[in-house]
LUMRODO-485737 format. One line per field, with one value per residue (C-alpha): residue number from 1; x, y, z; residue in one letter. Coordinates in nm, 3 decimals, always signed. Layout:
// residues N
nr: c(NUM,...)
px: c(X,...)
py: c(Y,...)
pz: c(Z,...)
rest: c(A,...)
//
This chain:
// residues 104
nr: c(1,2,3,4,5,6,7,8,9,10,11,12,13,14,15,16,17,18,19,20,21,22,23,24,25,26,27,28,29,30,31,32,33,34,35,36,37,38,39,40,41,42,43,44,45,46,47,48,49,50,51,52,53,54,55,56,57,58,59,60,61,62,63,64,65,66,67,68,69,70,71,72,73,74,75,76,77,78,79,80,81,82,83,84,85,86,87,88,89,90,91,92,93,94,95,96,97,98,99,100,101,102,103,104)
px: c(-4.238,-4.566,-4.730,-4.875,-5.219,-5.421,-5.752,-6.010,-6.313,-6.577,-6.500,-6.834,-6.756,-6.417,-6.501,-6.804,-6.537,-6.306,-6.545,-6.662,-6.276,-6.211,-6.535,-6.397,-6.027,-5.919,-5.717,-5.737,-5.456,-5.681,-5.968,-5.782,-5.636,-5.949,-6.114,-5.794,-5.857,-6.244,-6.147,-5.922,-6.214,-6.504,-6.389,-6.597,-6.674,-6.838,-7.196,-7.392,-7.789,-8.073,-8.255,-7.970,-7.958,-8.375,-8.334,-8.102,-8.368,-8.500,-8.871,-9.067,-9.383,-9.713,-9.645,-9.279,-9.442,-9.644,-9.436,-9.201,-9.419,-9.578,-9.184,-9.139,-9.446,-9.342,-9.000,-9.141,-9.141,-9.464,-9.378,-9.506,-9.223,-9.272,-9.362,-9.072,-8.849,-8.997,-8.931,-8.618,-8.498,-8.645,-8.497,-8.153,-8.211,-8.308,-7.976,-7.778,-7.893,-7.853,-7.482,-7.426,-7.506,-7.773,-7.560,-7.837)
py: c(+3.066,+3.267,+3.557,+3.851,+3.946,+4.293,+4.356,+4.683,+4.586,+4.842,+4.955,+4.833,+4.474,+4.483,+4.567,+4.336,+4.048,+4.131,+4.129,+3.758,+3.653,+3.728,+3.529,+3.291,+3.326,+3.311,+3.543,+3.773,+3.519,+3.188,+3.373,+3.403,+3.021,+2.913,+3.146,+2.984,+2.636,+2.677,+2.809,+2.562,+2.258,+2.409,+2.595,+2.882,+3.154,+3.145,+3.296,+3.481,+3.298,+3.497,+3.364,+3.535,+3.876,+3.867,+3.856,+4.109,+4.380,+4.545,+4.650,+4.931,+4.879,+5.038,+5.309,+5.382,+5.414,+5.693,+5.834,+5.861,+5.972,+6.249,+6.404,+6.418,+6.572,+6.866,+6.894,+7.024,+7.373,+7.539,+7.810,+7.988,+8.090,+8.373,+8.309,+8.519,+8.321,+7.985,+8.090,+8.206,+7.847,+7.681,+7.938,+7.835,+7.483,+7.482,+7.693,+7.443,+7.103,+7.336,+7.341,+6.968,+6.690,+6.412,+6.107,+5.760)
pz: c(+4.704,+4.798,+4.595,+4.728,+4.647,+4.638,+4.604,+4.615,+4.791,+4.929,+5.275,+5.444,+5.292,+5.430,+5.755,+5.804,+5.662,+5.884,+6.168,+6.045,+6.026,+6.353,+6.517,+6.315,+6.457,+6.050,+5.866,+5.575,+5.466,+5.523,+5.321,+5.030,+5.000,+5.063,+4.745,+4.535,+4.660,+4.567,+4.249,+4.159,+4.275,+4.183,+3.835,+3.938,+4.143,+4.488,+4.392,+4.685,+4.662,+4.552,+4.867,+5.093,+4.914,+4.935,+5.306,+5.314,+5.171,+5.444,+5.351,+5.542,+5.730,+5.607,+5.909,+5.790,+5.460,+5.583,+5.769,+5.517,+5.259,+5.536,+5.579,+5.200,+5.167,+5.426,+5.266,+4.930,+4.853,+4.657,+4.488,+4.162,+3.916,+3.765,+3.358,+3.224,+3.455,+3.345,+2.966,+3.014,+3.149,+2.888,+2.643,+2.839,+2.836,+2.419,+2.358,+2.543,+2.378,+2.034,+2.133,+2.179,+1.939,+1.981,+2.120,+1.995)
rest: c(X,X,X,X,X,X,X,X,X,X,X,X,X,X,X,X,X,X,X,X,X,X,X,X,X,X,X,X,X,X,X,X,X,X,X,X,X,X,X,X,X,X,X,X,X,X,X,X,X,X,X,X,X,X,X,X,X,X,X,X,X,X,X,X,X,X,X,X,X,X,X,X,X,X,X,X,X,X,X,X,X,X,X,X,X,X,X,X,X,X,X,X,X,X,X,X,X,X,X,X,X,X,X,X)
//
């Protein structure tokens, strides 16, 4: 007798999975054995290295760093609000958090 499994998994995890099963000419099927069969040896999970998930962080040269920065820097709006306008958000804002409790 055989059991069915189900799982949620993110999409972009299933896909790139998927991708690797096939190269490997294994199935979603053969994946799933295998996770029981290292359970069931190994009395644990399969843990992903802290080495491998470094590597995987993709880190932006000093120029992308500028660049990036420069866009941002274009992006922002300055503008003067008017004082009455200021006040009355903050007058908004006070009467709101007066309305709800403090939640420590």
């Amino acid at each position: 007798m055989s059991k069915m499994v189900s799982a949620r998994i993110p999409d972009a995890l299933f896909d790139q999975g998927c991708a690797r099963l096939e190269e490997l000419g294994a199935t979603q099927t053969q994946l799933v054995k295998a996770a029981f069969d290292y359970l069931l040896e190994e009395r644990s999970l399969p843990q992903v290295s802290r080495k491998k998930r470094a590597v995987a962080r993709r880190r932006l040269t000093k120029e992308q760093k500028q660049t990036l920065a420069a866009k941002l820097a274009s992006c922002q709006l300055d503008i003067d609000i008017p004082t009455d306008v200021a006040y009355a958000k903050e007058a908004a804002h006070r009467m709101r958090e007066a309305k709800y409790e403090v939640i420590s």
